[in-house]
N, C-alpha and C positions, 0 to 999 in steps of 0.2 A: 504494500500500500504506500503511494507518495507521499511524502507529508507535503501539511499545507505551507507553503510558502509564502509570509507575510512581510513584507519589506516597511520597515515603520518610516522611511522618507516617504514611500508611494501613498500608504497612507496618510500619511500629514497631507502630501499634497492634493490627494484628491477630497477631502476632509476641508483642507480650504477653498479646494473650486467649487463645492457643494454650496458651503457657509455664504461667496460670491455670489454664487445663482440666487440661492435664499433671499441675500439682501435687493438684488435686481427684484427679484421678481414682487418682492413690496414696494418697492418705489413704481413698479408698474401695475400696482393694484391699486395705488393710491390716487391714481391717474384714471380708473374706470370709475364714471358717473355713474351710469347704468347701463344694462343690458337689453336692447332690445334686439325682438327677432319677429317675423313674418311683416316684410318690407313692401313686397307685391301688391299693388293700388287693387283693392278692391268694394266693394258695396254692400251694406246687409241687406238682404232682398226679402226676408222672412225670419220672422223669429217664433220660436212655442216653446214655453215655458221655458229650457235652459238653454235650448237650444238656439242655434245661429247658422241661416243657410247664407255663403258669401258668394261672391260673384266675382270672378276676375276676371277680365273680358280681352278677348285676341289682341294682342297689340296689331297683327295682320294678317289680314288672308283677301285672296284672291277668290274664293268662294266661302258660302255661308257652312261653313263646319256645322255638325250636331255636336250640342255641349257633352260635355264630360264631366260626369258627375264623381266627385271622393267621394267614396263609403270610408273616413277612417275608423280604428279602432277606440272603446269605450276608455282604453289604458292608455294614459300620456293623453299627450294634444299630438292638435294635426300640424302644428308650426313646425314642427320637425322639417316636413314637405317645404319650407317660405322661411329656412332659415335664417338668412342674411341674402344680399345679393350676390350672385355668382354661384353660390351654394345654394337653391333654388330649385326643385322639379316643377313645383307651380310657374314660375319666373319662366324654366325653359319650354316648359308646352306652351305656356302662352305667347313667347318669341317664336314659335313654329306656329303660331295660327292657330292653337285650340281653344277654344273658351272654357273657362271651367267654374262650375260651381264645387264649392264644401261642405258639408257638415262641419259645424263646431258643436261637440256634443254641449260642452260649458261642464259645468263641477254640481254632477249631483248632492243633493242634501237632504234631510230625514222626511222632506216632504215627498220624494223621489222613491221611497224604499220599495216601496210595493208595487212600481212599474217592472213589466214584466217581457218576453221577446215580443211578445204579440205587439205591444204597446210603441216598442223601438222600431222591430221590423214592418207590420201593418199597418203600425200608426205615423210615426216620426219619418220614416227612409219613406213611406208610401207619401207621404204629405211633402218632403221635399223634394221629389220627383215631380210631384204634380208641379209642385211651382215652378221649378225650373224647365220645364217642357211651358209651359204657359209663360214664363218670362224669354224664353229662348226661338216660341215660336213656331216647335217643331215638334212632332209626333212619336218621336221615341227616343230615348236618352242611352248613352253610352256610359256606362258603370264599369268604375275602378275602385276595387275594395283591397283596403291594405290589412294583412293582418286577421283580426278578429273582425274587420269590417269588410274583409275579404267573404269570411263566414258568413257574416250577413247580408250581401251581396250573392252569394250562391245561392242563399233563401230566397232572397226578394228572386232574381230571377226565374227560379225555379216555379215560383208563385204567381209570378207576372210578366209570363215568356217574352206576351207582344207588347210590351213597352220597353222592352229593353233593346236594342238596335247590337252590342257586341258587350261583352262583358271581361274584363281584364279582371286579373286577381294577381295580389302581390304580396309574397312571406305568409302566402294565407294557408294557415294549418286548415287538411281536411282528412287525412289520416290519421287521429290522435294520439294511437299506438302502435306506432312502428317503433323498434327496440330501438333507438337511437332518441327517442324523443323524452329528453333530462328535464323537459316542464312540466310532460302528465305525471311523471314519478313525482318530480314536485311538490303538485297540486295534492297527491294524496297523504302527503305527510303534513300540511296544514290542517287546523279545526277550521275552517271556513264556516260552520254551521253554528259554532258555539261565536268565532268573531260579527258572523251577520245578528247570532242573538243579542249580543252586546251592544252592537253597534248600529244596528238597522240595517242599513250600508257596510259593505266590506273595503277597509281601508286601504285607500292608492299605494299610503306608504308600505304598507306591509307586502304586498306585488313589487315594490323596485327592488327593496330586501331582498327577497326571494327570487327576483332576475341576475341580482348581483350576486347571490351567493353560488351561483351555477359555472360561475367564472372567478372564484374566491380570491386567486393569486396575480390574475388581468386585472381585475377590477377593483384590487383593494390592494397590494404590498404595492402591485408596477405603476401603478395608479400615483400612489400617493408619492410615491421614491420619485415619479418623473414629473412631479409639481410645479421644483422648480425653472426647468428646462421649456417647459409648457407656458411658462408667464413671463419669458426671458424678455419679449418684446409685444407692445399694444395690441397687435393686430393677432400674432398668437392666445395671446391672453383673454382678448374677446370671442377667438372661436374655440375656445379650450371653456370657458363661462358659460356661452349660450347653448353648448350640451350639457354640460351640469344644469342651468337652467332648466331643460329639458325632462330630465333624465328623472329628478325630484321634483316636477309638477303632476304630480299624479293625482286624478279627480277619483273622486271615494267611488266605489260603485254599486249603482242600483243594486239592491240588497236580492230579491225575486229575482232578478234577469240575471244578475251574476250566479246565483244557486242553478239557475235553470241551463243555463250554458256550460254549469260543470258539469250534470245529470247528463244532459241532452248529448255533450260533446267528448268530453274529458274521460267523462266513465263509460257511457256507452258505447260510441264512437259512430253516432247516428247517421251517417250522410255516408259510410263502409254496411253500416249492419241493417240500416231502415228504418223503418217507424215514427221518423221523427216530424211531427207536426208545430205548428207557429200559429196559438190560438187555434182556432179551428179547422186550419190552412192547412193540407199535409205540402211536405216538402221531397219529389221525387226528382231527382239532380237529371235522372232521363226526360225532362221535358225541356230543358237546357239547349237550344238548337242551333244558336246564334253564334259566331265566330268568339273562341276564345282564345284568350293571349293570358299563357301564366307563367309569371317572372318568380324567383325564388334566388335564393344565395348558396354558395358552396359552403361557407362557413358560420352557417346562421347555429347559433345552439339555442337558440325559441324554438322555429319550427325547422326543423331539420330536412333537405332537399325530397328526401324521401317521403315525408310527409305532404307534399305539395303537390308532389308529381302523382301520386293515386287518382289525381280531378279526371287524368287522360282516358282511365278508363270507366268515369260515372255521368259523362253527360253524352247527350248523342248528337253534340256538336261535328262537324263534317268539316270544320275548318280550325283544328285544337292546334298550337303551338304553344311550346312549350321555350323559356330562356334562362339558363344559369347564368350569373353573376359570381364573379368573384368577392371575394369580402363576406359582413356578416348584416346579421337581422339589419343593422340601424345604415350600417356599410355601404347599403346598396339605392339609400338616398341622398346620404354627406356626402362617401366617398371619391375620391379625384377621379377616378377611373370610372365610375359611373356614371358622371357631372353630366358628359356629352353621348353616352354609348345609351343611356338609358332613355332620355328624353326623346334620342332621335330615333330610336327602336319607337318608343310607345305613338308619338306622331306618326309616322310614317305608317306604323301598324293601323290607327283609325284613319288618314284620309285612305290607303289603300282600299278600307273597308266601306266607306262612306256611299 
């Protein structure tokens, strides 16, 4: 066995480049006002109760696009997508010409507890569809659900074939238990039943916990040891913020629609096994007919590639493609190498289809 070999000048020295960084990186803290993020001009065109349907309109096109609807996920905000400028998917579709509307779910609260899928997917995604086809002018909407609003997005479809024009889905778990997937094993190591009892709502915070701890040595020793390296200068230090921003804005979640989506998806695995209905609405993914586009990441540890790609064989689409990305879950909206590869995939993929 070699021994360790500790040389105490290398240490002093790297002990004071440390100390160096350290002090940098306060003097450039001291310097950030605030942090803001989702920069893209856009309109609130609808509101119900938390919720916030937005509009950011084509910077240009040469013909009249059908909009494009986000379905984001209930976990996190959808600012992720309108981080800063240049760091942008909303920003780049709508420099390619697409109009887009969002959901902003906003921050459930204990008045919220007992809304349930029905309420979200028949009620809420059914009523901002309506509006945006009636603010848009056009007779069927093109839906992109990311994540768990991917999920929701296979519902609504599923449910509401002919108003949906092509359907895109991104890092959207629809597999729940393929042996690679470190969330469902997660999920059942939580009380989720005794925290919804306590709490009404099951809290955001405890879901980033619980995403972080899946990446314990990424996400917490390398994390913290490359702090100072991360704040060395303004412009790092702002985009090193507005993911921590991010990352700890977690809205509580509806108490009923969270329990029902662990039942429906987590434990069962409804949309592989069957049976699963939305309020009175059964949900059979074979009525799905309309061209799909589904993106996922090589390195995602939420929903893991293999869980994404099961869609190829449950809808009886005629036009299914399928795209990996390199990087991971958050990777394949920030990331440098996605900035331009993804934007001009997902344009390209709706006027082709238009």
């Amino acid at each position: 066995m070699n021994n360790l070999n500790l040389k105490p000048t290398e240490i002093a020295r790297e002990l004071l480049e440390f100390n160096s960084r350290m002090l940098k990186s306060l003097d450039t803290l001291a310097n950030v006002s605030s942090i803001e993020v989702g920069s893209t001009a856009n309109s609130e065109i609808y509101r119900e109760d938390k919720l916030r349907l937005l509009y950011y309109p084509a910077e240009s096109s040469k013909q009249k696009q059908a909009p494009l609807l986000i379905v984001y996920a209930l976990v996190n905000r959808p600012y992720i997508l309108d981080l800063q400028p240049g760091r942008s998917l909303i920003q780049s579709l709508t420099q390619r010409g697409i109009p887009i509307y969002l959901i902003d779910w906003g921050y459930p609260d204990s008045t919220d507890q007992f809304l349930d899928l029905d309420d979200y997917i028949n009620g809420y995604l059914q009523n901002c569809v309506s509006k945006a086809l009636e603010h848009s002018s056009h007779s069927r909407i093109n839906l992109l659900g990311v994540c768990q609003g991917g999920t929701f997005s296979l519902c609504y479809t599923a449910i509401n074939p002919n108003e949906v024009a092509s359907l895109i889905t991104m890092v959207t778990p629809v597999d729940f238990h393929t042996p690679d997937n470190t969330l469902t094993q997660l999920i059942r190591t939580i009380n989720t039943e005794l925290a919804i009892e306590i709490h009404g709502n099951f809290p955001g915070e405890v879901l980033t916990q619980a995403y972080n701890s899946l990446l314990p040595v990424r996400l917490g020793l390398e994390k913290q040891l490359g702090l100072p390296m991360q704040l060395e200068n303004y412009a790092d230090a702002l985009n090193f913020l507005r993911m921590e921003r991010w990352i700890h804005d977690s809205p509580d979640l509806a108490g009923k629609a969270f329990k029902e989506f662990l039942t429906n998806f987590f434990e069962h695995n409804r949309f592989l096994e069957g049976g699963l209905n939305i309020g009175e609405k059964a949900v059979d993914l074979k009525k799905i007919h309309q061209p799909v586009l589904n993106l996922f990441a090589a390195k995602d540890h939420l929903v893991p590639p293999q869980a994404s790609r099961a869609l190829k064989q449950l809808t009886s689409s005629r036009d299914y493609q399928e795209k990996q990305f390199n990087g991971g879950h958050i990777g394949i909206f920030v990331g440098k190498q996605s900035q331009k590869k993804l934007p001009d995939l997902i344009a390209k993929w709706l006027i082709d289809h238009e």
